[in-house]
Legacy VTK file of the C-alpha trace (Angstrom):
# vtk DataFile Version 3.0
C-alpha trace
ASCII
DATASET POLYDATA
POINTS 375 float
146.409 98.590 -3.870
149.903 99.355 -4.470
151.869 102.787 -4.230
149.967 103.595 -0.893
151.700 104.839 2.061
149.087 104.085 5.367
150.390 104.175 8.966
149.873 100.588 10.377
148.471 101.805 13.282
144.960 103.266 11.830
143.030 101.949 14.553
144.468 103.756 16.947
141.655 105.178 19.310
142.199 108.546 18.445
139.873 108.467 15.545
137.254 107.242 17.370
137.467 110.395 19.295
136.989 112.442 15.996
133.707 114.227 15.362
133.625 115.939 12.058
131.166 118.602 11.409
129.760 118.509 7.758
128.413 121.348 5.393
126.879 121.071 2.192
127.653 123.494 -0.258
125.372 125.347 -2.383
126.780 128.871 -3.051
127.033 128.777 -6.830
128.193 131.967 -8.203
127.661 131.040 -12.041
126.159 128.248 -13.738
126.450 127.415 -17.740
124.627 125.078 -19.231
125.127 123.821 -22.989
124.264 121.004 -25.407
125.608 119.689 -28.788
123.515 120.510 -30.941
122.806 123.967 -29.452
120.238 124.405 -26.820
116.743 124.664 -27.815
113.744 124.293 -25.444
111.671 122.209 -27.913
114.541 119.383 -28.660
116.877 119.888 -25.949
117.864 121.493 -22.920
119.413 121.232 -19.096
116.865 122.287 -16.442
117.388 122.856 -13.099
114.502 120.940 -11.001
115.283 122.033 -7.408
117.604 124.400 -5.755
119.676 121.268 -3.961
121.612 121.232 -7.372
119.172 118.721 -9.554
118.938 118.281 -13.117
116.820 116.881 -15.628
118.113 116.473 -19.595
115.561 116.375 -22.172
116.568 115.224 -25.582
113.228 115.443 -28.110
112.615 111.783 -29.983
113.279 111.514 -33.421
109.657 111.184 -35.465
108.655 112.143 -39.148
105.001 114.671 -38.831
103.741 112.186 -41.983
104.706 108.930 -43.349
107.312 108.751 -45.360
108.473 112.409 -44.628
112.235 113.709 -43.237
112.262 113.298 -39.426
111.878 116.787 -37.878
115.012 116.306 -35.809
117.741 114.188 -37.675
120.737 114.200 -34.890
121.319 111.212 -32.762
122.687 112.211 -29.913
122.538 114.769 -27.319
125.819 116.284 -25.811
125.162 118.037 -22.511
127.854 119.731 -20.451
126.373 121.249 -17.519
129.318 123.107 -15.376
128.786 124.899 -12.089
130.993 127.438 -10.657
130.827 126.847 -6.305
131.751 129.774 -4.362
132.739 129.968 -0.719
134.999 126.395 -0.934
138.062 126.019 1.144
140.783 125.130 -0.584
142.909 122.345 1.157
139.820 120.755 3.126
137.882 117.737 2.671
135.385 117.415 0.345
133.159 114.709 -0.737
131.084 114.797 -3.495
127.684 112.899 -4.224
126.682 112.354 -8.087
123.690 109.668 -8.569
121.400 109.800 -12.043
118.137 108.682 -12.247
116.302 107.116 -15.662
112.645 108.712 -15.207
111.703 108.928 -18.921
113.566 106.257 -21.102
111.594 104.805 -23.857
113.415 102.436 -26.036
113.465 102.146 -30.078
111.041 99.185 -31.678
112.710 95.802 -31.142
115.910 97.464 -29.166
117.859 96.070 -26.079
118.159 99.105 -24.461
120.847 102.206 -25.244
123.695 103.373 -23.925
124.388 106.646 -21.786
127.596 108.078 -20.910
128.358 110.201 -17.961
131.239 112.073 -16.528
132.228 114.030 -13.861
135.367 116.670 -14.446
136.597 118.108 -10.894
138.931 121.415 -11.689
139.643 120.188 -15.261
140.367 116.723 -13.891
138.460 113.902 -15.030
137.162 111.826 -11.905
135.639 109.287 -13.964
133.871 108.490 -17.364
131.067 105.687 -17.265
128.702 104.036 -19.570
125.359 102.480 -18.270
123.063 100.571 -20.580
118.959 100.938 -20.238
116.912 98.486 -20.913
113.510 99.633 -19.268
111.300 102.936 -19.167
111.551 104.000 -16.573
114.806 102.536 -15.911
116.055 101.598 -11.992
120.050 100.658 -12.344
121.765 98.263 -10.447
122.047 98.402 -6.587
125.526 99.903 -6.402
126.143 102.033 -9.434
124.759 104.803 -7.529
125.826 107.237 -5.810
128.998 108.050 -6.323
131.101 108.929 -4.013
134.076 110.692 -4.285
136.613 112.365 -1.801
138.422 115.249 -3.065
140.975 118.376 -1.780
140.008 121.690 -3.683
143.107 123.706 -5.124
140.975 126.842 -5.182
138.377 128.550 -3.442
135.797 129.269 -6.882
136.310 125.546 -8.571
134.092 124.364 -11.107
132.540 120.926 -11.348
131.154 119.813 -15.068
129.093 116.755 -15.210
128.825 115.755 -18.977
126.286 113.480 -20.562
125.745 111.422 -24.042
122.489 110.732 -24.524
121.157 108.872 -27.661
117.853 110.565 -28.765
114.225 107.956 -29.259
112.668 107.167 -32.847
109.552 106.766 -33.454
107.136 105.717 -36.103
104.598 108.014 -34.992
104.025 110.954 -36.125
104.152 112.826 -32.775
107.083 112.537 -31.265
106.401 112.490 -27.388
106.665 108.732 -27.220
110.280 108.873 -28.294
111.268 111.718 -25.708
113.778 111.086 -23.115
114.827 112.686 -19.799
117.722 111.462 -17.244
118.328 113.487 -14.371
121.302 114.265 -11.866
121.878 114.997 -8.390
125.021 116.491 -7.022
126.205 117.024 -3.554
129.255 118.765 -1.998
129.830 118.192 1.124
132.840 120.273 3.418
134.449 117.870 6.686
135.659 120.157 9.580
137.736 117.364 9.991
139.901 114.470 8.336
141.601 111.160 9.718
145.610 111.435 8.704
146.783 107.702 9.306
150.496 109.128 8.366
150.788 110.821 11.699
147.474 109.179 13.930
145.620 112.381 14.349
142.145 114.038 13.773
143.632 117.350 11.528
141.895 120.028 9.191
144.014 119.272 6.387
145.549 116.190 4.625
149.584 116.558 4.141
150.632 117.691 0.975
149.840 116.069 -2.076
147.360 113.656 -0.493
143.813 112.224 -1.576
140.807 111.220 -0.019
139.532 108.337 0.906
135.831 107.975 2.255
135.628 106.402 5.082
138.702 104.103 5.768
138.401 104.363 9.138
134.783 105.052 10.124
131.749 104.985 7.635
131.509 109.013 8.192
135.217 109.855 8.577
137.741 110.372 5.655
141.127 109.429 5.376
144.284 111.174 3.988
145.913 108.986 1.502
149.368 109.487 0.817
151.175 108.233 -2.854
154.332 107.876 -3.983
155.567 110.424 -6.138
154.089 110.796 -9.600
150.972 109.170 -8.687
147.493 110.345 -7.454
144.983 108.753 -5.357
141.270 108.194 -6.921
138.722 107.591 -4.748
135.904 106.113 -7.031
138.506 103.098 -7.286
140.681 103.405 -4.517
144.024 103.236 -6.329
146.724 105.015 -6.392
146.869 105.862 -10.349
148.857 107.794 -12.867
147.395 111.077 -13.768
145.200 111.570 -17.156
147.421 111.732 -20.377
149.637 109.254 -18.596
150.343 105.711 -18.470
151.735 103.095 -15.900
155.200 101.434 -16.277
156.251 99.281 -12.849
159.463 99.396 -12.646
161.159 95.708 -12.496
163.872 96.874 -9.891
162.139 98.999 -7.372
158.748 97.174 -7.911
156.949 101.142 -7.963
154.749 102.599 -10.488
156.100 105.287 -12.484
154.212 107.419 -15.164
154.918 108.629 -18.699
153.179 110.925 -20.885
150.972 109.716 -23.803
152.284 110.903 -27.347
148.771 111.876 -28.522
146.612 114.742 -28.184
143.965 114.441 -25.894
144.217 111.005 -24.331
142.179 110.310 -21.503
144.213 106.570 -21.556
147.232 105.051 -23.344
149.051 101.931 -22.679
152.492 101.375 -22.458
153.620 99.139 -25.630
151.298 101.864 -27.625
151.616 105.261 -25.838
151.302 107.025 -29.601
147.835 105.923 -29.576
145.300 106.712 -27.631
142.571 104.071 -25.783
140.164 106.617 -24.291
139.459 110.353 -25.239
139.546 113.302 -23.050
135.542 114.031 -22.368
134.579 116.573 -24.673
136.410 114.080 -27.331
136.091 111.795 -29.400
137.950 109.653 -32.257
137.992 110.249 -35.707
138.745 108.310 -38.683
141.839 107.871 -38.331
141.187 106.778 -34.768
142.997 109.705 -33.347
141.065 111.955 -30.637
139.502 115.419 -31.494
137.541 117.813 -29.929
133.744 117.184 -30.852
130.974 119.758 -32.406
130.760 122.199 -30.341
133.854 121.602 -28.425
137.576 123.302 -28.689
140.731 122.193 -27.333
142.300 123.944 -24.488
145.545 122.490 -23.736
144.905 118.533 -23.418
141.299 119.048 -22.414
138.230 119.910 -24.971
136.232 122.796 -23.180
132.691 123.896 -24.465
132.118 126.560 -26.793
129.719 129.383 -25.169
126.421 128.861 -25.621
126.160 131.374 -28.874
128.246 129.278 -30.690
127.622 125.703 -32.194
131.129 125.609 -33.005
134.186 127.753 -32.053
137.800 128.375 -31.882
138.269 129.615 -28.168
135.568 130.439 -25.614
135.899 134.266 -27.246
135.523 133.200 -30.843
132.898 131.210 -32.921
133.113 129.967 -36.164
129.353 129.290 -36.374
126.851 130.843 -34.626
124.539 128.746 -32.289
121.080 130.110 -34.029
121.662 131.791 -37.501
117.646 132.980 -37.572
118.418 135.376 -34.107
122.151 135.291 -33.645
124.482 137.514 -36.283
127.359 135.942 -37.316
129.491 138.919 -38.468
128.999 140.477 -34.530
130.067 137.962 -33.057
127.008 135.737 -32.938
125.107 138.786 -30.596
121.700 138.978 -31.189
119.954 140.503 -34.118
117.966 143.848 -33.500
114.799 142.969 -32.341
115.804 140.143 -30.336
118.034 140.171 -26.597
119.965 137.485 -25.332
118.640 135.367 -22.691
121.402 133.060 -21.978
120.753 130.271 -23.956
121.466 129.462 -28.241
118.957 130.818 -29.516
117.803 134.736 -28.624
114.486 135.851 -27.604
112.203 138.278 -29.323
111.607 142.091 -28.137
108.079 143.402 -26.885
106.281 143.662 -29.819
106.863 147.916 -29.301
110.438 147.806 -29.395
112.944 148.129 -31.672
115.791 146.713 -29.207
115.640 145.664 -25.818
117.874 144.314 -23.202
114.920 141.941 -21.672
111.093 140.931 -21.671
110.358 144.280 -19.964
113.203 146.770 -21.281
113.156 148.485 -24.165
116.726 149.948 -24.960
115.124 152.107 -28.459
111.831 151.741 -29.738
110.691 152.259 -33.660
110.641 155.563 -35.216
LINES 1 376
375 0 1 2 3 4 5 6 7 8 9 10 11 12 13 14 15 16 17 18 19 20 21 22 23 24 25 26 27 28 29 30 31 32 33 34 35 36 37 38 39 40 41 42 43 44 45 46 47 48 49 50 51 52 53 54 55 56 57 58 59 60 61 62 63 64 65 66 67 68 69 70 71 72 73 74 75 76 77 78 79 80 81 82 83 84 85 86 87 88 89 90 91 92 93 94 95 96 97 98 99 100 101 102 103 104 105 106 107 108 109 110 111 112 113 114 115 116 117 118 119 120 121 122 123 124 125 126 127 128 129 130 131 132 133 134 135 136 137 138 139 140 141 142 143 144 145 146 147 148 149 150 151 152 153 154 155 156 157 158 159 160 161 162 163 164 165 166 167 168 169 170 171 172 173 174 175 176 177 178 179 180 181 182 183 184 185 186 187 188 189 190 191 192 193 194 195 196 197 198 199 200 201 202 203 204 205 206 207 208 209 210 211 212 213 214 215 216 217 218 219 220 221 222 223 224 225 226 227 228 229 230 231 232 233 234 235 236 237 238 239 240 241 242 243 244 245 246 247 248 249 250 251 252 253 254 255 256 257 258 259 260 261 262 263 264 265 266 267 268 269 270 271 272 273 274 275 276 277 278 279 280 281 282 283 284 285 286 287 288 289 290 291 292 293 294 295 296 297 298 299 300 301 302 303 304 305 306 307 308 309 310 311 312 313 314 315 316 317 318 319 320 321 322 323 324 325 326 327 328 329 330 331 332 333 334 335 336 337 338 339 340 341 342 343 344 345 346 347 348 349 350 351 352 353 354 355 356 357 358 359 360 361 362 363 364 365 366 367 368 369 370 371 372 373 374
């Protein structure tokens, strides 16, 4: 680990005198949940399976209803971006939080090794981390060790969000129903608040970490946290416990001082970039991917905000800002020239595609409201 700064006497038996309390967060004052393509309950969709913030993701297989006909659903993969506002955080405390998946429903093509399924977790706009894990089994059990995990983290405002984003290849079948192709992976995520946090810089059990500092889980004792201090420029990540050049940058030690400094990429949306080729980018942003050229841009139903790729809302397959689509979601219920609202006869019920009005009705605002009825 280099660019740490850790007092060298951590052992000191103050900590030992520390006795955090812990709080798990579950105030969530909005959630949004959207897929690429556009959520529909029959091929795909985010659903939330218990109130202790767990998910499953449903992608529909890909099947033909005869032989030798087009496959009903002709999109390979399944882009879900599932982002939930907290409420009631602290800003400057210690957090931890808990992500583990799980591989319930996993079928895998005729004669295939498995798939691959790519996860992330953005923190505030930051990207904590950015994972692949191949599946070779339904249902699938990964390795002891990939999960959870855990990650230590200081808030910067009391109403963050946290985005957990997920590419997931879609089953084919030969059949001509497509249930045996269907997939579902599912998430849990856990926030947890510490009353109190180890600071090595200064030997003492305090509410809040100096400035600038990460987290590190348990450094001292298994159910204590740790201030981590960095030199300047850098930022501590807990998943790997390094002290690491922000995203869009890249490392350069310095030959005379021996320290890490960190440069900018020259390319839009770089997760990564090394240093003999910062013009090109070696990882996307999440939310983006390459193109031909190999450069990074924001993916269907994506659009760039700043150096980061933020979903379009959930009316939109494809849009310009979060206030302006350039194709509606659902072009049978959604109306492109009003801004991709809902078509009379049909109310919006917070997902792509809108929802038909009581049969009596002429517009409505729900199931049970009619807002003007026929003449």
């Amino acid at each position: 680990m280099t660019g740490v700064r850790i007092s060298s006497d951590k052992w000191n038996g103050v900590i030992n005198s520390c006795t955090p309390t812990t709080t798990v967060m579950l105030n969530i004052g909005q959630k949004s949940y959207t897929t690429v393509p556009p959520t529909k309950n029959t091929d795909q969709y985010i659903a939330e399976t218990s109130s202790a913030l767990a998910f499953n993701y449903f992608a529909k297989g890909i099947y033909a209803t005869a032989a030798g006909a087009t496959p009903v659903i002709t999109t390979p993969n399944v882009v879900y971006t599932n982002s939930l506002f907290f409420q009631n955080i602290t800003a400057g405390l210690t957090y931890e939080i808990n992500f583990a998946m799980t591989f319930p429903t996993t079928p895998l093509d005729a004669g295939s090794n498995g798939f691959n399924v790519q996860y992330s977790l953005l923190v505030e706009g930051n990207q904590i981390f950015s994972n692949v894990i191949n599946v070779t089994s339904n249902p699938f059990t990964p390795a002891a060790g990939v999960f959870p995990i855990r990650v230590g983290y200081i808030f910067q405002t009391g109403n963050p969000q946290i985005t957990v984003v997920i590419n997931l290849p879609r089953g084919t079948s030969t059949a001509t129903t497509g249930t045996a192709a269907d997939r579902t992976v599912a998430t849990t995520l856990t926030v947890t608040q510490y009353s109190l946090v180890y600071n090595p810089g200064s030997d003492c059990c305090v509410t809040q970490c100096p400035t600038n500092s990460g987290i590190n889980l348990g450094i001292a004792i298994p159910t204590l946290p740790s201030c981590v201090t960095c030199n300047a420029g850098l930022v501590y990540n807990s998943v790997t416990g390094q002290c690491q050049c922000q995203t869009g940058f890249y490392s350069v030690l310095a030959a005379n001082t021996n320290q890490t400094q960190c440069f900018p990429c020259f390319a839009q949306l770089c997760q990564t970039c090394g240093s003999t080729t910062n013009t090109v980018c070696s990882s996307c942003v999440s939310g983006a991917g390459f193109n031909s050229n190999n450069i990074c841009n924001c993916l269907a139903g994506y659009f760039q905000n700043g150096g980061l790729c933020n979903a379009c809302p959930y009316k939109c397959a494809n849009c310009t800002n979060a206030n302006v689509c350039t194709t509606c979601s659902d072009a049978s219920t959604r109306s492109f020239i009003d801004s991709c609202n809902c078509l009379i006869g049909f109310y919006d019920a917070g997902v792509a595609v809108c929802a038909a009005c009581p049969a009596l009705c002429r517009t409505c605002s729900s199931a049970t409201n009619c807002t003007s009825c026929f003449a």
